[in-house]
N, C-alpha and C positions, 0 to 999 in steps of 0.2 A: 602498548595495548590499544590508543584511541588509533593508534597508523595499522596495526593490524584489523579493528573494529571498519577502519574507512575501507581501506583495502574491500573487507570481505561486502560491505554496503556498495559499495559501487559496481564489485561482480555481481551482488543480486540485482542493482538495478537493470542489467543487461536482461535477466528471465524478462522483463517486462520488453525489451524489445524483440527476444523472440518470439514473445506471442501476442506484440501487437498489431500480425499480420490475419490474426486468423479471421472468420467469419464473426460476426457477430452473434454476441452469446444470447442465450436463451433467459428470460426472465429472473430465476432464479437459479443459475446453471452455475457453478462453481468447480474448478480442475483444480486438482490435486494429482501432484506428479514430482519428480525430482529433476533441479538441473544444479550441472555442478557442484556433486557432491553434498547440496543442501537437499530438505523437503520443501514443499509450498504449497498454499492452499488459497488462490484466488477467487474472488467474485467479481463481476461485473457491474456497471453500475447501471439504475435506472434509468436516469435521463440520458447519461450518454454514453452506450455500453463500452464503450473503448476506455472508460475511467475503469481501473483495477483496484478492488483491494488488496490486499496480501498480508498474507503470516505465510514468514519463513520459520523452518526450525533448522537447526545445522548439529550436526554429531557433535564437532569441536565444543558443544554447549549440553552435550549428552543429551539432545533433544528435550531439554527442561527448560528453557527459555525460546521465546518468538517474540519478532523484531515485526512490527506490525508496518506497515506500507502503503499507500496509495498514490494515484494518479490521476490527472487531468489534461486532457486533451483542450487545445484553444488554437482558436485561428489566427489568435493576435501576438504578432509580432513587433516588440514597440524596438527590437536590436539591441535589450540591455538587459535578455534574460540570463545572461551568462551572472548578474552580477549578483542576483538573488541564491546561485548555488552556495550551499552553506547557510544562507540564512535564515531564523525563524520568523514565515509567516504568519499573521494572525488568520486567525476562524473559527469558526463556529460549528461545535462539535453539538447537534440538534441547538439547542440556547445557551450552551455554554462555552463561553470565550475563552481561547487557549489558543494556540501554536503549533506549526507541524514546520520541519528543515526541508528545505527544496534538497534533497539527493542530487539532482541530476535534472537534465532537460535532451532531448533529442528531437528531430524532424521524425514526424507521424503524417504520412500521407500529406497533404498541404498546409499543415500545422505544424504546433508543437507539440510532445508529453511533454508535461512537469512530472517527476516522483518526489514525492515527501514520505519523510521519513519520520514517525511517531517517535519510536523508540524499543529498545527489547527490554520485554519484563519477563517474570516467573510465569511458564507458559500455563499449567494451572487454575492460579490463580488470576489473570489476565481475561483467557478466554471465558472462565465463567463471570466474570463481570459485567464483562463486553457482553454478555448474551444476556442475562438478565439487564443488564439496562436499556437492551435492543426490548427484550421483551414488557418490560416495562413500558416504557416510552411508543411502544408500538413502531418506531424510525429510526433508522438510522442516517443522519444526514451532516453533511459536510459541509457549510458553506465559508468560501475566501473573502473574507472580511477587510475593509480598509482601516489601516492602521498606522502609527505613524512614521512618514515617510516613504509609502504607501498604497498605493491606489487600488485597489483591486482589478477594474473594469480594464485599464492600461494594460493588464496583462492577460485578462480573462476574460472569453466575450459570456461565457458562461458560466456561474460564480458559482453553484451549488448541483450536489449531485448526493442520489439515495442510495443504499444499498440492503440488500434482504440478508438476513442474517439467520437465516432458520432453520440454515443445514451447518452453522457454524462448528455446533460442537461437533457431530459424524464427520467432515469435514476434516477437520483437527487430527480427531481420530484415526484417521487411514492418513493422515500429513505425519503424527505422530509414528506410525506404525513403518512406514518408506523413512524417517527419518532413521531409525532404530536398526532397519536394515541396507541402509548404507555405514553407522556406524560399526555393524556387524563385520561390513567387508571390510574395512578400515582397520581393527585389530589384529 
């Protein structure tokens, strides 16, 4: 199950390289679209739009669970990002300290993306959380923390990045809906 779970995490991390060619997004612009037999429902980030959120949902999960995702763009190359794949970084989720899995890293225009990988919960009860806490908190914000053995700045010339969350739930909802109809094709 966890070699099938990696397996299908690291074809999603590819969506994030096809579409880290496109124009830069619009403030609050979020695509919803299928690749690969999954749905997904991206946003861009504030300060540096080439960072993506994402919530995937995939049929295989009857479209009831999303596997949440993000990334960060850095110019810093210290030759030893290979060895963070798999492991959890510290951060800071707006003030609260937690962890996210480096998924994957690739060359982005003169850089690098890193993908991290939160994790997949009950898609439901997830996204309304996530949305009332955004709305709460009025932010949603990310920042890569140093922890130990560690450094952030070594890897990241830009440690923190925002995202608007206010078309989350709609959003979802047409992610949920393309998800439902590719498991339709699928039976």
């Amino acid at each position: 199950m966890k070699r099938l779970l990696l397996i299908v995490l690291l074809h999603l991390s590819l969506f994030f390289l096809v579409f880290a060619y496109q124009a830069q997004a619009e403030e609050d612009h979020w695509e919803v679209s299928e690749y690969e037999n999954q749905s997904y429902a991206l946003v861009s980030g504030e300060i540096q739009s080439t960072d993506k959120f994402s919530f995937v949902l995939s049929p295989e999960d009857q479209c009831i669970k999303v596997s949440a995702m993000f990334s960060f763009f850095t110019w810093q190359d210290p030759g030893d990002f290979d060895q963070l794949v798999g492991r959890k970084v510290p951060i800071k989720l707006n003030n609260i300290e937690t962890t996210a899995e480096v998924l994957t890293t690739f060359p982005y225009k003169e850089g690098l993306k890193v993908v991290f990988y939160f994790g997949t919960f009950p898609l439901k009860e997830y996204i309304y959380t996530m949305y009332k806490f955004y709305e709460q908190e009025g932010l949603y914000q990310i920042q890569i923390v140093d922890g130990l053995n560690f450094v952030a700045s070594k890897y990241f010339d830009i440690t923190e990045n925002n995202w608007k969350l206010d078309n989350l739930i709609p959003s979802m909802n047409d992610a949920f809906e393309i998800c439902k109809t590719i498991e339709d094709k699928n039976v």
